[in-house]
Structure formats: C-alpha cells, structure tokens
KOLFI-985524 format. One line per field, with one value per residue (C-alpha): x, y, z; residue in one letter. Coordinates in Angstrom, 1 decimal. Example, Ala and Ser with C-alpha at 12.3 -4.5 7.8 and 13.67 -1.06 7.14 Angstrom:
2
c1: c(12.3/13.7) .
c2: c(-4.5/-1.1) .
c3: c(7.8/7.1) .
aa: c(A/S) .
***
This chain:
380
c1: c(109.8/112.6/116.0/117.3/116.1/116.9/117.0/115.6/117.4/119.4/117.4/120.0/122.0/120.0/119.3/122.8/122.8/120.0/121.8/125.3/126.1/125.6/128.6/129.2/128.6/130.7/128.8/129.7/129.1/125.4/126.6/129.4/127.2/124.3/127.1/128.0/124.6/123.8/120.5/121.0/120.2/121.5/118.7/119.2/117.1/119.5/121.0/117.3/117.3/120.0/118.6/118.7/115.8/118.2/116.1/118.2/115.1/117.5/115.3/116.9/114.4/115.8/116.4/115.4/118.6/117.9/118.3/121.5/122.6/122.0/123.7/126.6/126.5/126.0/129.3/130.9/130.5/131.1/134.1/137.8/138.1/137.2/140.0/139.5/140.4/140.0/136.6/134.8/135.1/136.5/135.8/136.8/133.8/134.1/134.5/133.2/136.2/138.1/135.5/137.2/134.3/135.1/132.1/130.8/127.6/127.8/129.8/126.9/124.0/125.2/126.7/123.0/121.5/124.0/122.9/119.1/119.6/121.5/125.0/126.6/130.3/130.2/128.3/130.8/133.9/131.3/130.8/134.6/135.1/132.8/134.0/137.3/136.1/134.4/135.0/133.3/130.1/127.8/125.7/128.0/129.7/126.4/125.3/129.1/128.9/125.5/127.2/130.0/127.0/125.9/129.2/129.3/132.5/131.7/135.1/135.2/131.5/131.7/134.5/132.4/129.8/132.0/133.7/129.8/129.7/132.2/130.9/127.0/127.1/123.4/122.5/120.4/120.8/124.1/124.1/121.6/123.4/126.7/124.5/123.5/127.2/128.5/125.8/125.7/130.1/129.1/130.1/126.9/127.8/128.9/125.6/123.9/125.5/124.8/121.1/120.9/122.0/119.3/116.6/117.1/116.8/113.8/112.6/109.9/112.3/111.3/114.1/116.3/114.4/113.7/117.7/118.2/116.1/118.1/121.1/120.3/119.3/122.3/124.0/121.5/120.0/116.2/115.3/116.4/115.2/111.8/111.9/112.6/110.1/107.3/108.7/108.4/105.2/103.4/104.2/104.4/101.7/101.6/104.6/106.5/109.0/105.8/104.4/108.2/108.7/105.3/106.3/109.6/108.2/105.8/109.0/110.2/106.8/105.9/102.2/101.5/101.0/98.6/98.0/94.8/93.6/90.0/88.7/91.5/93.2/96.2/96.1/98.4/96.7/97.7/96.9/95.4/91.9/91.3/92.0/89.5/89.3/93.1/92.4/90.6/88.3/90.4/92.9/90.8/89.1/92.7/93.3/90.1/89.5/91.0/89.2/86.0/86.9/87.6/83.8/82.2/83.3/82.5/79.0/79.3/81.9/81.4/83.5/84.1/85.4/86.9/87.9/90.0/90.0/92.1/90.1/87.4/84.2/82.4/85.5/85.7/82.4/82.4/85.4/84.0/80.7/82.7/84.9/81.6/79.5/82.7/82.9/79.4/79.6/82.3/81.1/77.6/75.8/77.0/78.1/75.0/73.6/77.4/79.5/79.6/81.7/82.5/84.3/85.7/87.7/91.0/94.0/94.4/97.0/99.0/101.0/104.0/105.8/106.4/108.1/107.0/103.9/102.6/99.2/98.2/96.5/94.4/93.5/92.1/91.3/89.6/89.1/85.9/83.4/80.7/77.3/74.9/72.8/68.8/66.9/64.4/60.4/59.6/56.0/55.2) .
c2: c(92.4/87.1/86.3/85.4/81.9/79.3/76.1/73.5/72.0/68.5/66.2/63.2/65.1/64.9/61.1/60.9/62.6/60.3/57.1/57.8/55.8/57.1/58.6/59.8/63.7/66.0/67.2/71.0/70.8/72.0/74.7/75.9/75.8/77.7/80.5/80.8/80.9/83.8/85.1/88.6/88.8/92.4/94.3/94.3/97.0/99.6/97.4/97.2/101.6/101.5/104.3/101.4/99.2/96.2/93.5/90.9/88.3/86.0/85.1/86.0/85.0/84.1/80.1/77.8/77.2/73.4/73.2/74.7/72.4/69.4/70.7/71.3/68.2/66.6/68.5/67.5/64.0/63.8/65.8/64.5/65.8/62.5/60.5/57.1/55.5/52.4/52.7/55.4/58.0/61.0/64.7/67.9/70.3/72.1/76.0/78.0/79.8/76.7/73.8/71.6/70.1/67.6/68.1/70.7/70.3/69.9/73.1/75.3/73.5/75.1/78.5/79.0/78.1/80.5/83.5/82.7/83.0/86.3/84.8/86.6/86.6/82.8/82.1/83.3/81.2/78.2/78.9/80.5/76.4/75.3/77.4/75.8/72.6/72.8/76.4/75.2/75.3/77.8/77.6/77.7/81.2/82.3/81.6/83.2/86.1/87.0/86.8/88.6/91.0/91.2/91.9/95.1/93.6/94.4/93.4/89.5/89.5/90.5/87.6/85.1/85.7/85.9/82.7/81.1/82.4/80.8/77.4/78.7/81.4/81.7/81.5/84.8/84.7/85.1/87.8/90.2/90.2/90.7/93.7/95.0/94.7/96.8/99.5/100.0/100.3/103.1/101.2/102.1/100.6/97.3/97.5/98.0/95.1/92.8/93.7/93.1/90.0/89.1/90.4/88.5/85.3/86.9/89.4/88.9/90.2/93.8/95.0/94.5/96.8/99.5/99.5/99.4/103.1/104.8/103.6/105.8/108.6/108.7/108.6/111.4/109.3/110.8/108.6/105.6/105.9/106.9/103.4/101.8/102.9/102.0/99.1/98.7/99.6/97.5/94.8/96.5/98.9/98.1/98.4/102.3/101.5/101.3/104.8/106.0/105.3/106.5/110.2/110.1/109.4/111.8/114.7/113.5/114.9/111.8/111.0/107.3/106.4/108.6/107.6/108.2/108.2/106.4/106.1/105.5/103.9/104.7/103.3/103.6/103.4/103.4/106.5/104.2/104.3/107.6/106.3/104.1/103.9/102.8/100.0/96.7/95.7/93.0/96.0/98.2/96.2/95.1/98.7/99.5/96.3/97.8/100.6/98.7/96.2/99.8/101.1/97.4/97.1/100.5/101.1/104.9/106.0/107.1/108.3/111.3/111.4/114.8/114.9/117.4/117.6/121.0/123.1/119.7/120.0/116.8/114.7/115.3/114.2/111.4/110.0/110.1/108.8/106.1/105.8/105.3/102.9/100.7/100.7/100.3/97.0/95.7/96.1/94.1/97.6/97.2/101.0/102.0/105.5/106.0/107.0/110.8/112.8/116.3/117.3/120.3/121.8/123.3/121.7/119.7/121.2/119.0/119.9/117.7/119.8/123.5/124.0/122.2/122.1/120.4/121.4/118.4/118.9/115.6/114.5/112.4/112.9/110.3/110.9/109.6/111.1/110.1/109.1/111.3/109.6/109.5/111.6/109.0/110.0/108.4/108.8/108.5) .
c3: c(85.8/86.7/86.0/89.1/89.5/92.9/92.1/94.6/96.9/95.7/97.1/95.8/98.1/100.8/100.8/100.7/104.1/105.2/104.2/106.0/108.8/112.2/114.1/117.4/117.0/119.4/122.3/121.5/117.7/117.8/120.4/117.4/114.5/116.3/116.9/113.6/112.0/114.6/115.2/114.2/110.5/108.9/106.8/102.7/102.3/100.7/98.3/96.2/96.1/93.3/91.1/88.3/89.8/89.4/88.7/90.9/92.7/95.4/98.0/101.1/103.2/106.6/106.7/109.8/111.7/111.8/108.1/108.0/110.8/108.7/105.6/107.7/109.2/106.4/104.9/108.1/107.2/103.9/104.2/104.9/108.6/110.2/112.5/113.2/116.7/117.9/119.8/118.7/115.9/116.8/115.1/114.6/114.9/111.8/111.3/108.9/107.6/106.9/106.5/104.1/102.0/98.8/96.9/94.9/94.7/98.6/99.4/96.3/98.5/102.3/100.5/99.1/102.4/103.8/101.8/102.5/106.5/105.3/106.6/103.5/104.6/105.3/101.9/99.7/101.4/100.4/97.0/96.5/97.2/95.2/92.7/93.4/92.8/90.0/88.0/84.8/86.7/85.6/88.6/90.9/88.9/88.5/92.8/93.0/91.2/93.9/96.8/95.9/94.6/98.1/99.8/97.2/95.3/91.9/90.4/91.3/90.8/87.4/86.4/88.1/85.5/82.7/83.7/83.6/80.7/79.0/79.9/78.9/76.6/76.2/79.8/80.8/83.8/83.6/80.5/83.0/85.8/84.0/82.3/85.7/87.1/83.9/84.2/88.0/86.5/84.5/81.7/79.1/75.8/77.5/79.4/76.5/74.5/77.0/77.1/74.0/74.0/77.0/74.6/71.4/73.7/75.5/74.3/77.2/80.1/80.5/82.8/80.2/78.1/81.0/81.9/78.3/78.3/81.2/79.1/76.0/78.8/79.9/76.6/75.1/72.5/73.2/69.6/71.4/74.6/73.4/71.2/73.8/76.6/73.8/73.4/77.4/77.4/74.6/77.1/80.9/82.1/85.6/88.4/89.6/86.9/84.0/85.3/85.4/81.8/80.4/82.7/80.8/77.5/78.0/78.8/75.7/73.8/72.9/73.8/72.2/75.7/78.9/82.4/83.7/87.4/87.3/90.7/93.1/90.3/87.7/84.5/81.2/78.3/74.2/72.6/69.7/71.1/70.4/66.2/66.3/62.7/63.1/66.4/66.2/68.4/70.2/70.5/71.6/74.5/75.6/76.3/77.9/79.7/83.2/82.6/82.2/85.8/87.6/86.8/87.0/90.5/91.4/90.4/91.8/89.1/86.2/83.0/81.1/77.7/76.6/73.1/70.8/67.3/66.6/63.7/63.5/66.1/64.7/63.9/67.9/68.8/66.5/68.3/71.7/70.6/69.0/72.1/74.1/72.1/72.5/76.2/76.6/74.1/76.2/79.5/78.3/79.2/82.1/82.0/80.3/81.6/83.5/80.4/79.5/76.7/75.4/72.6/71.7/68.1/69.8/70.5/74.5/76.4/78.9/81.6/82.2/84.8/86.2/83.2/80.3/78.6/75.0/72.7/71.2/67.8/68.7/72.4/74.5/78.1/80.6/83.9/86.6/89.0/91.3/90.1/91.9/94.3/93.5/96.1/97.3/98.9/101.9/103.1/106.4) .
aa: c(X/X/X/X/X/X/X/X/X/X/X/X/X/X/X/X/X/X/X/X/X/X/X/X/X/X/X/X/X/X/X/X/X/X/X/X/X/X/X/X/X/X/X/X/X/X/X/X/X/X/X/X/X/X/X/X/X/X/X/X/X/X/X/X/X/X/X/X/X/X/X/X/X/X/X/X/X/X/X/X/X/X/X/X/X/X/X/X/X/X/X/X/X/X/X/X/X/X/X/X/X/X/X/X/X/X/X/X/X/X/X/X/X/X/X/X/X/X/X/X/X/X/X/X/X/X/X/X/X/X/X/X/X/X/X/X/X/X/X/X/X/X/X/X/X/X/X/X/X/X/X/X/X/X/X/X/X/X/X/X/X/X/X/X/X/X/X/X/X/X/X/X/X/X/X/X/X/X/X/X/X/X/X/X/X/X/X/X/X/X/X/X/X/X/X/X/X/X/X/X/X/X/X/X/X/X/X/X/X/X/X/X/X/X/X/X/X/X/X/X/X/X/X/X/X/X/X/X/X/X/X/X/X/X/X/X/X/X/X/X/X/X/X/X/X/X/X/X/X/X/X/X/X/X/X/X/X/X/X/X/X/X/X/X/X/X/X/X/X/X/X/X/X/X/X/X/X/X/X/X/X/X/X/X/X/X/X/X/X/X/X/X/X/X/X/X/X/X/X/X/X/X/X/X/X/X/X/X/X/X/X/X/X/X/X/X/X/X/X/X/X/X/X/X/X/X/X/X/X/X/X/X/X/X/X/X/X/X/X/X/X/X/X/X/X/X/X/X/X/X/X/X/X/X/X/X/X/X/X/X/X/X/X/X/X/X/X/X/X/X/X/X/X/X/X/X/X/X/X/X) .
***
C-alpha cells in the first residue's frame, strides 16, 4: 500500500573507486570514520504512528560499517582535500560536517548510505551538497526531501519536493510525498490536489486513495469519503488500514462492503454476492475465493449462510440456496456436506457500535463453526 523507491547502488561509481590509484591512507582514518558512523543506531519507531498511516517505504535498515567506509573513502579520494609532497601523499582525514566532495552523484551515494545505518544528521549535510551541486536533480530533491522528513523539518522538506518537481513534474514519488508533507500540514485541499494528481498517473497506489478518504473526513464531505473508501476497497481488502476503511464505511450506513470472521480469519467481502442475479460468476468466485481457501484448509469448519429478505421468506432462501450451490461449485465439492443456510423474512439488524445500529431491508450474514466429530465403535 510503494512509492518510495531506493535505487541501487552506482555501480559506475563504484568501479571508479576500484580503479583509483592506491594512496597512502592515514593510520587514524579508519579509527575517525568508525566514530562517526557510531554503533548506537536511534529507534524510528514513532515516526510510522502518524495517525495518517503515511505510506513513506525508505529502508532504514542498519548498513554494514565497512560499506560506508569505502564510500567515504572513496569520497575522500575523489574529493579535492589531497596535498601532494615530495615523497608520499599526504591527507587530511575527512570530517563529516565539512567533507568537501565534487560529485554529486558521489555525495547522493554516501548520504543514502548514511540514512540506511540511521546516521540521519550526517545524511542530510550529504545530500544538502549534493543538492548543492546539482539542484535540478530530482533524485537527489526527492532523497533530500526524506531526510529532512526524518529530522521532522517539514518546511525545507516540502521545497525539496517541489524543487524535484519542477525538473519532473510527473514523478510520483515526488507528488505523494509532497501530498503527505501537506496533509500531516493540515493543509487538506492541497493534500487533496496533490492526490489527485498521484491517482490519474496510478490509479493503482491505494494510499493515495485511503489519505485521500481521511481528507474528506476531515472536511465533512461523508459523500466523498464513502466514494472513496469503495473505491479503496474494490482494490484493497487486506492490511489494518482495509478493515479501518470498511468499519468507517460501515458508520457511514453504507453496507456495499461486510467483514466476516471465518475461522480465525477476517475477511472483507462485496455485498454483491448476496444479488446473485446482479454478480457473474468470475465476480462472484473472486469474492468468495478466500472464503473457499479458509474452509479447504480447515476441513473442521464449516459455513453458515443467514439470509434476510424483509416482507419475502422464499426470495431469502432462494438466495442462500443460490449462495450455496455456488460455493460448493467452486470448491469442486470440496465443501460438500459443510455448507449450511437459514433464511428468514425480516429485516438484519447490525450493530456498528454502543451507539449506533442499522436494519437492513436485505442481508447477508456469514459466519463458521466446527464440524462435529463422528462418534466412532470400537469393539474390543
């Protein structure tokens, strides 16, 4: 639910590393660089419980310290710190906080590396430099505009993005996170606008569509956010944030999707199957294909179908039977013998909280039990 994508590393770059001549290193230089890569690496943990489930995927795994050695090294070398003598070549060990570095590419490559071993602070000089070097970049505004993310400034991330974006307008990545910076901002319409924008170039990123929801929540637009958690749902029914939507579209009164606990399992599914004059059959078995894996794998469950019809008895039944044939067909008959319905003419009444309850003129309500075991002679 991606947009934030990592690149690999620039392996041109690296053979460039490979190929460099070699130079007397300082004996302390290994010593200076361990320091400043540290060991301690801070938790990131409360930065993913924004109540806006920001979708934003950087991999900040910790990095082996070797490989942050080399790309500094490597940095070192290429840089313009070196001082010839007559002998030997003789270095300044390089700092951190004022590493002079005349590539681009070189100084995006270490700040990345940075924020993987969760050295934040020291990432962002890097990629402020590369950003320096080469601000038309929309990779390195993009890598920029995380860090500064990360270190909780929302103002200079926000201009990193936009500057990306004014080299790649169409770039995603770029339009989401600006659309997460503005939201987190409480700024909704700009939010929304960008969101907008992510979803007429893919219309398959669903975190646009769920932020897009707690948008028009937050505006009061119930029409619009109920559009728009069906429109989350035809293509996301698994995940906390799929179950969140189909509980607030269900507080909303609006019952086109139902979760249902089958086995030790929750599944969302379309309201359509109970019209199955209204379904196909491809429709239909996507819906109740999880269902149909739940019970195959677990021969000792078995399904209930309860259907309501208000004022219509056999219009009930008929459904269910309907319902039942179908899941029988599907499964191969596998669930032959294990599928059991009821149908009543009154209306089904759901509880959504303490407070709130709807009667449904038409229902549909699935839920599993335990096949009782066989009693069994034994002779003796």
């Amino acid at each position: 639910m991606n947009t934030k994508q990592q690149p690999d590393i620039d392996h041109d770059l690296i053979d460039q590393l490979k190929s460099l001549k070699l130079q007397q290193v300082p004996p302390d230089l290994t010593e200076k660089i361990m320091g400043r890569v540290g060991t301690k690496r801070p938790g990131i943990v409360s930065w993913f419980s924004n109540l806006f489930l920001r979708p934003v995927t950087i991999s900040l795994r910790p990095a082996y310290v070797c490989s942050v050695a080399l790309l500094i090294g490597g940095a070192f070398f290429l840089g313009r710190m070196s001082i010839e003598q007559d002998i030997d070549v003789v270095v300044t060990p390089p700092k951190l906080n004022n590493l002079e570095i005349a590539s681009a590419k070189t100084a995006l490559l270490i700040g990345k590396e940075l924020l993987r071993a969760e050295q934040e602070h020291q990432a962002i000089q890097l990629l402020q430099r590369a950003a320096l070097l080469a601000p038309e970049d929309p990779e390195i505004a993009y890598w920029e505009g995380v860090a500064y993310w990360i270190n909780g400034d929302q103002e200079l991330e926000r201009k990193s993005y936009l500057r990306g974006l004014e080299s790649e307008p169409e770039s995603v990545s770029l339009l989401m996170n600006l659309g997460h910076n503005y939201l987190n901002a409480g700024e909704y319409r700009r939010a929304l606008d960008v969101y907008q924008a992510v979803l007429s170039r893919s219309p398959e990123l669903t975190d646009a569509l769920y932020n897009s929801s707690l948008i028009y929540r937050k505006l009061g637009e119930s029409k619009n956010e109920t559009d728009t958690l069906k429109k989350y749902l035809e293509q996301k029914r698994s995940g906390r944030p799929a179950f969140k939507a189909v509980e607030r579209l269900n507080e909303l009164g609006d019952f086109s999707y139902r979760p249902y606990t089958i086995g030790v399992r929750n599944v969302i599914v379309s309201s359509d199957i109970w019209r199955t004059d209204s379904i196909s059959n491809d429709q239909l078995y996507s819906e109740l294909a999880p269902i149909i894996d739940i019970l195959t794998n677990n021969q000792q469950l078995r399904l209930d179908i309860v259907g309501f019809v208000e004022g219509n008895r056999e219009a009930a039944k008929h459904r269910a039977w309907i319902l039942k044939k179908r899941l029988i067909t599907f499964s191969n008959g596998d669930l032959q013998g294990r599928v059991t319905i009821s149908w009543f003419d009154q209306p089904e009444s759901i509880k959504v909280s303490e407070s709130l309850t709807y009667e449904l003129s038409e229902g549909l309500l699935l839920f599993s039990s335990i096949v009782p075991m066989k009693k069994m002679e034994v002779s003796i």
